[in-house]
The first five atom37 places (N, CA, C, CB, O) and aatype in JSON, in Angstrom:
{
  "aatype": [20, 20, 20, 20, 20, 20, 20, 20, 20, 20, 20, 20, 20, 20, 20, 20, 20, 20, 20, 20, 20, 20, 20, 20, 20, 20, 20, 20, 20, 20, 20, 20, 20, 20, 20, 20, 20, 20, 20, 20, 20, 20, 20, 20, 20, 20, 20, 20, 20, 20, 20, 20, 20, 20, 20, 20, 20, 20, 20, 20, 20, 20, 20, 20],
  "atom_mask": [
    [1, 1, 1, 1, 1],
    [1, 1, 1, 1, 1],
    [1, 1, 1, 1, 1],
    [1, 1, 1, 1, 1],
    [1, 1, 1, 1, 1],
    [1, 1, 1, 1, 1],
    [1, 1, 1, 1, 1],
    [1, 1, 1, 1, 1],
    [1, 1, 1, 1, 1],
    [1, 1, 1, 1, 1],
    [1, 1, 1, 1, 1],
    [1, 1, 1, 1, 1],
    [1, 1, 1, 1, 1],
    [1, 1, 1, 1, 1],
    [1, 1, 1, 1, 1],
    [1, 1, 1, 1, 1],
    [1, 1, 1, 1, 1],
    [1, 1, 1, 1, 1],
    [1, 1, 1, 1, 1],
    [1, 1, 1, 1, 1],
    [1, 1, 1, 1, 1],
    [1, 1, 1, 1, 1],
    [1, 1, 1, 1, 1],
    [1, 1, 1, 1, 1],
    [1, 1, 1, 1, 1],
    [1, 1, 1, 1, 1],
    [1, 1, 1, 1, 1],
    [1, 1, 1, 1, 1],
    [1, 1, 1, 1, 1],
    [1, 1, 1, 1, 1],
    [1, 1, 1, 1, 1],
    [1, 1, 1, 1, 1],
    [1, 1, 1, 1, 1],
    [1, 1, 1, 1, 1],
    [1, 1, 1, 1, 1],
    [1, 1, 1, 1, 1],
    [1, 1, 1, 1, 1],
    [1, 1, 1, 1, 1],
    [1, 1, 1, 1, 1],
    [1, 1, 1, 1, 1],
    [1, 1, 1, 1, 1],
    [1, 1, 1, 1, 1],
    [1, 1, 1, 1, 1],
    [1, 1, 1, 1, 1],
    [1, 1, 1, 1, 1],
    [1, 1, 1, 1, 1],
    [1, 1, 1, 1, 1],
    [1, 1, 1, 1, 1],
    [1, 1, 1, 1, 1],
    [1, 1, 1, 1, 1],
    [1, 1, 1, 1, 1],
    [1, 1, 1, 1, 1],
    [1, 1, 1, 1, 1],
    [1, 1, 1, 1, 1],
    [1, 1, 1, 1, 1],
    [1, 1, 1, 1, 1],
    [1, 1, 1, 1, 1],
    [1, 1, 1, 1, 1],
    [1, 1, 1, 1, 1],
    [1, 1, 1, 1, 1],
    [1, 1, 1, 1, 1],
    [1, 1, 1, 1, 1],
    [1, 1, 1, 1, 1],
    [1, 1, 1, 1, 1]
  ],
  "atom_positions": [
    [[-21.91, 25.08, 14.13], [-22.98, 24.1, 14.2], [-22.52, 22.97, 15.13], [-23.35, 23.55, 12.78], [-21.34, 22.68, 15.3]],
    [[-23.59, 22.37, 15.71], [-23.28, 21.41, 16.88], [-23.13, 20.2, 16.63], [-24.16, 21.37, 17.81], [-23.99, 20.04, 15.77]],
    [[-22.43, 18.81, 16.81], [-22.77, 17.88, 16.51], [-24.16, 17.27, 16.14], [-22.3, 17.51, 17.17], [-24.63, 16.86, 15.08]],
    [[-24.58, 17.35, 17.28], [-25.79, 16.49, 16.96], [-27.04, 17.3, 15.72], [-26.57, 16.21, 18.63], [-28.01, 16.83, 15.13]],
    [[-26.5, 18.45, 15.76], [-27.21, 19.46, 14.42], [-27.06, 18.74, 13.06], [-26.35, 21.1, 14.19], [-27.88, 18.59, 12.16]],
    [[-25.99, 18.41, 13.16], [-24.87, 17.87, 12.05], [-25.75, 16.6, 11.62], [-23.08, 17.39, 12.77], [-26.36, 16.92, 10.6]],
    [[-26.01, 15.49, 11.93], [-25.96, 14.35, 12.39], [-27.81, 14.59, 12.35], [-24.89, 14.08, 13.89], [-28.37, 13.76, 11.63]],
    [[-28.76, 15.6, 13.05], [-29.93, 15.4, 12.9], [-30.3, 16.06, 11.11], [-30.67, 16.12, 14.27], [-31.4, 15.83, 10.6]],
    [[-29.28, 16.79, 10.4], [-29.59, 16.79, 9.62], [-29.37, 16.15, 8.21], [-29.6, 17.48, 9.82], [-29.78, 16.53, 7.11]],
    [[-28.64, 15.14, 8.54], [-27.79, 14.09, 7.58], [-29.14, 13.0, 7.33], [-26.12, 13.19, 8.53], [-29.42, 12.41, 6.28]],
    [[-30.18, 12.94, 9.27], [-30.86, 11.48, 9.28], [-32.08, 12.29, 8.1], [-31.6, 10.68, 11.29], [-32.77, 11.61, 7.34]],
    [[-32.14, 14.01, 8.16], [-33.13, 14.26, 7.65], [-33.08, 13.93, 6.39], [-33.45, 15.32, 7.85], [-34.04, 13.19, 6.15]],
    [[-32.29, 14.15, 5.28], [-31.57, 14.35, 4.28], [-31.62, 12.32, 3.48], [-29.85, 15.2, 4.99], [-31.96, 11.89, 2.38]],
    [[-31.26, 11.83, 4.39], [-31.51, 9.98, 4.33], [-33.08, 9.69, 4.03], [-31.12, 9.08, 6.1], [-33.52, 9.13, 3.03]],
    [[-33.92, 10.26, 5.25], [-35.19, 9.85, 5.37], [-36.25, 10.38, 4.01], [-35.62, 10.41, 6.82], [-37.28, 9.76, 3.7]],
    [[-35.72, 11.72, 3.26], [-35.97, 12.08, 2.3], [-35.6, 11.29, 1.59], [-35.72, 13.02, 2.1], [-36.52, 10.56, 1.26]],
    [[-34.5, 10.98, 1.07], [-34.56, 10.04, 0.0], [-35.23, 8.84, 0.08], [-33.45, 9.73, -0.33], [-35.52, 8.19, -0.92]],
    [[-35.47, 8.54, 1.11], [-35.82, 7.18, 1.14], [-36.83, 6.99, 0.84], [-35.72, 6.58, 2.08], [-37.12, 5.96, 0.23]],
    [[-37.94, 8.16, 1.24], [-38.94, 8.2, 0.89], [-39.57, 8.14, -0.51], [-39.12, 8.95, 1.4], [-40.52, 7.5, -0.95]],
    [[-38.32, 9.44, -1.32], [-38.41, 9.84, -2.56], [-38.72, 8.68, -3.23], [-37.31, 10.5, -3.02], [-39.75, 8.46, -3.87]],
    [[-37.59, 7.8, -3.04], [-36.86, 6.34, -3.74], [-38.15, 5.21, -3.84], [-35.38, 5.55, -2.5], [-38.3, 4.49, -4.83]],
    [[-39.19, 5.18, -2.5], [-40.1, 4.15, -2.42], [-41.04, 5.46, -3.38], [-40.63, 3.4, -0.61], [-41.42, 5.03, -4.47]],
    [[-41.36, 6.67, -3.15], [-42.75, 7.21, -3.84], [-42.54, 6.56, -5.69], [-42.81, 9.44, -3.69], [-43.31, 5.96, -6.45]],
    [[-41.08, 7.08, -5.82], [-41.0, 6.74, -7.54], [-40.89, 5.78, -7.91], [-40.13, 7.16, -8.3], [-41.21, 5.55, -9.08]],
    [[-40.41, 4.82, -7.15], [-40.81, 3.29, -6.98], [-42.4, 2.85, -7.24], [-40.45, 2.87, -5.45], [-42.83, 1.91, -7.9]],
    [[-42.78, 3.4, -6.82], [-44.25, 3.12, -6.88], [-44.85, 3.77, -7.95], [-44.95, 3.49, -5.69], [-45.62, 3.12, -8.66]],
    [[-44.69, 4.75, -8.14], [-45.21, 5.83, -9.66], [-44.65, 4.58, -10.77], [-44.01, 7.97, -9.96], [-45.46, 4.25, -11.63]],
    [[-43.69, 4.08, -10.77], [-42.94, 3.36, -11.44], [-43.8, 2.18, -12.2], [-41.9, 2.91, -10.52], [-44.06, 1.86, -13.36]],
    [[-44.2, 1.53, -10.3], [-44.8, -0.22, -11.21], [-46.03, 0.68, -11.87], [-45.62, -2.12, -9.81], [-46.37, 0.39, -13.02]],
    [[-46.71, 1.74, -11.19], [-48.5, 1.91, -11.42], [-48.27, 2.35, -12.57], [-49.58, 3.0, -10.45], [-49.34, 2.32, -13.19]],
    [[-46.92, 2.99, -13.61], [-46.72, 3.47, -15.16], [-47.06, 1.8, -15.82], [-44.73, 4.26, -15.59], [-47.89, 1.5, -16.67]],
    [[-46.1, 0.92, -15.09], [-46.27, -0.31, -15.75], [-47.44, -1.44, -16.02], [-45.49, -0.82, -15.28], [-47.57, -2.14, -17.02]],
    [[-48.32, -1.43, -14.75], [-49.74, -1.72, -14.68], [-50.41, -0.94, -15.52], [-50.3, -1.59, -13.43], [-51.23, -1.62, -16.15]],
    [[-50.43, 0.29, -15.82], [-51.45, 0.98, -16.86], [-50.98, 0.52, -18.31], [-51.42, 2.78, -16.76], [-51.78, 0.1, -19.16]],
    [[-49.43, 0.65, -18.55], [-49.41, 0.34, -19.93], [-49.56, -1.27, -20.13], [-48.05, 0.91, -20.57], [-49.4, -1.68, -21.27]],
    [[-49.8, -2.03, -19.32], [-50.61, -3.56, -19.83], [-51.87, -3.16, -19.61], [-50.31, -5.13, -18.93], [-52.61, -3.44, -20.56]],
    [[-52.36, -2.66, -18.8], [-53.63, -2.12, -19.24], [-54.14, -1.63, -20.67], [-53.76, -1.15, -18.51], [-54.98, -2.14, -21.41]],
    [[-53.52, -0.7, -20.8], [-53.76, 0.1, -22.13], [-53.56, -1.31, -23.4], [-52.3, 1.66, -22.3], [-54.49, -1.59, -24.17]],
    [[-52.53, -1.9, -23.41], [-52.22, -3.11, -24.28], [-53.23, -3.74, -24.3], [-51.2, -3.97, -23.93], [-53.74, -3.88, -25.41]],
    [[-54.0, -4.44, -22.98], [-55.09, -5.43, -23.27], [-56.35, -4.79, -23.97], [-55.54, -6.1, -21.91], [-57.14, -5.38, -24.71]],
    [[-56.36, -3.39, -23.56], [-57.94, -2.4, -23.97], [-57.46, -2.64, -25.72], [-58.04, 0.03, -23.2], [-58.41, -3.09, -26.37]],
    [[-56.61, -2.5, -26.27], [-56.29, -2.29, -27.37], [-56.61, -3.87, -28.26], [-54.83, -1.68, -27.25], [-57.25, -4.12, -29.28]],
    [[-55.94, -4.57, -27.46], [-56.59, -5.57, -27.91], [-58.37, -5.78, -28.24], [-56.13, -6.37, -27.02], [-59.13, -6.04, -29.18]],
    [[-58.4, -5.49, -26.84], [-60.21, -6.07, -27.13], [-60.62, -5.15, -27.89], [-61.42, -6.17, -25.78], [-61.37, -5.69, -28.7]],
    [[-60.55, -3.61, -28.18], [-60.97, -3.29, -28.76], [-60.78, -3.29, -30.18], [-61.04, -2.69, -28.29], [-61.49, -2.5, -30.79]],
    [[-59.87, -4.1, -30.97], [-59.21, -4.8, -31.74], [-60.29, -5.77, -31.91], [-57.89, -5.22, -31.28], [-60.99, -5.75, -32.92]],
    [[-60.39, -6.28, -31.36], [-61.5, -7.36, -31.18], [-62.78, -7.33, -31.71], [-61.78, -7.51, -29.96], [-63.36, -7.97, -32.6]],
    [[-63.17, -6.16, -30.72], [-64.93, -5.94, -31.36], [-64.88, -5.0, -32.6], [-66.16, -5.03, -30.09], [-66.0, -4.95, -33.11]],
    [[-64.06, -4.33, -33.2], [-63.98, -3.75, -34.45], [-63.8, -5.03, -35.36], [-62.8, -2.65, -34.56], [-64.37, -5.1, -36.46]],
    [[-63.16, -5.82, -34.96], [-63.43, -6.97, -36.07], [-64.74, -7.87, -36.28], [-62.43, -7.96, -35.84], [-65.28, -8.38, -37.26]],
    [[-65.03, -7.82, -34.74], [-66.7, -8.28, -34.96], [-67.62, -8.04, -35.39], [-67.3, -8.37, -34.36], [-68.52, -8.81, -35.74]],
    [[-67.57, -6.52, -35.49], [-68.36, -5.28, -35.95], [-68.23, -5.3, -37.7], [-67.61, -3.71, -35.17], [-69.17, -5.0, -38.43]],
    [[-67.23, -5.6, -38.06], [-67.22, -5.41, -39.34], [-67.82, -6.86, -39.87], [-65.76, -4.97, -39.84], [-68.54, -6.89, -40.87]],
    [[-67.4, -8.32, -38.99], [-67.92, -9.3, -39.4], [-69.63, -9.13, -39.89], [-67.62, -10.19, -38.34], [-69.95, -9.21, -41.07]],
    [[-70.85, -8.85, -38.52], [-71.44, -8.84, -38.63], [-72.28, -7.78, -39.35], [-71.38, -9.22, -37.94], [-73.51, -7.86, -39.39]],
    [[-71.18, -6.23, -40.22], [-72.08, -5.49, -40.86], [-71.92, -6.41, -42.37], [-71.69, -3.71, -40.82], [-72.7, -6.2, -43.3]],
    [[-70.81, -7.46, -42.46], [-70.84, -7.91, -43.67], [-71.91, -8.84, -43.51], [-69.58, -8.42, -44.19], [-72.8, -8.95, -44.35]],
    [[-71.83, -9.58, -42.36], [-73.35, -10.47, -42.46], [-74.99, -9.89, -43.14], [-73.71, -10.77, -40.78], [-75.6, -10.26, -44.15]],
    [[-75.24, -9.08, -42.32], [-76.21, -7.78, -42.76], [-76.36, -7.05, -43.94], [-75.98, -6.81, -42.09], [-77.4, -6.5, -44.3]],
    [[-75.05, -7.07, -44.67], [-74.88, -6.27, -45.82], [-75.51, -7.71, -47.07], [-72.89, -5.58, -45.96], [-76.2, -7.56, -48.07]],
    [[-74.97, -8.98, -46.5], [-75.14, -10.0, -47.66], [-76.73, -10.41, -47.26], [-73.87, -11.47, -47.63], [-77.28, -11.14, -48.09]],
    [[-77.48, -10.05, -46.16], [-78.88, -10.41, -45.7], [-79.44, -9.65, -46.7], [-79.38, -10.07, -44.16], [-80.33, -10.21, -47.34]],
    [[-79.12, -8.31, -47.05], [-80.11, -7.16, -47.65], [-79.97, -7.54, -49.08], [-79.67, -5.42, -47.33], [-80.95, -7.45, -49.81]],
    [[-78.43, -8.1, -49.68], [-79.21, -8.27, -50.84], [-79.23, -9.63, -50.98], [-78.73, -7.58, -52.05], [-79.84, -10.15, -51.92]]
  ]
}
């Protein structure tokens, strides 16, 4: 094998990782943006189940 064979396949071998390194980098934060996502949905929906029950007790004490 020739030098520069050598040497074009070392830059290939670099440029792969590098790439790799920024793609899972990025898979990375967008795992972390969804699970505060998922946290806040949980909340609100936390939320309106409590509202929901407020106002079937409202309704429940209207009827009798």
């Amino acid at each position: 094998m020739k030098n520069w064979q050598f040497w074009v396949i070392i830059a290939i071998i670099l440029i792969q990782s590098i790439f790799f390194y920024a793609k899972f980098k990025s898979i990375e934060e967008q795992q972390g943006k969804t699970y505060t996502e998922v946290i806040l949905n949980a909340e609100d929906i936390s939320h309106v189940k409590g509202d929901t029950e407020l106002i079937l007790g409202i309704v429940s004490d209207m009827n009798n």
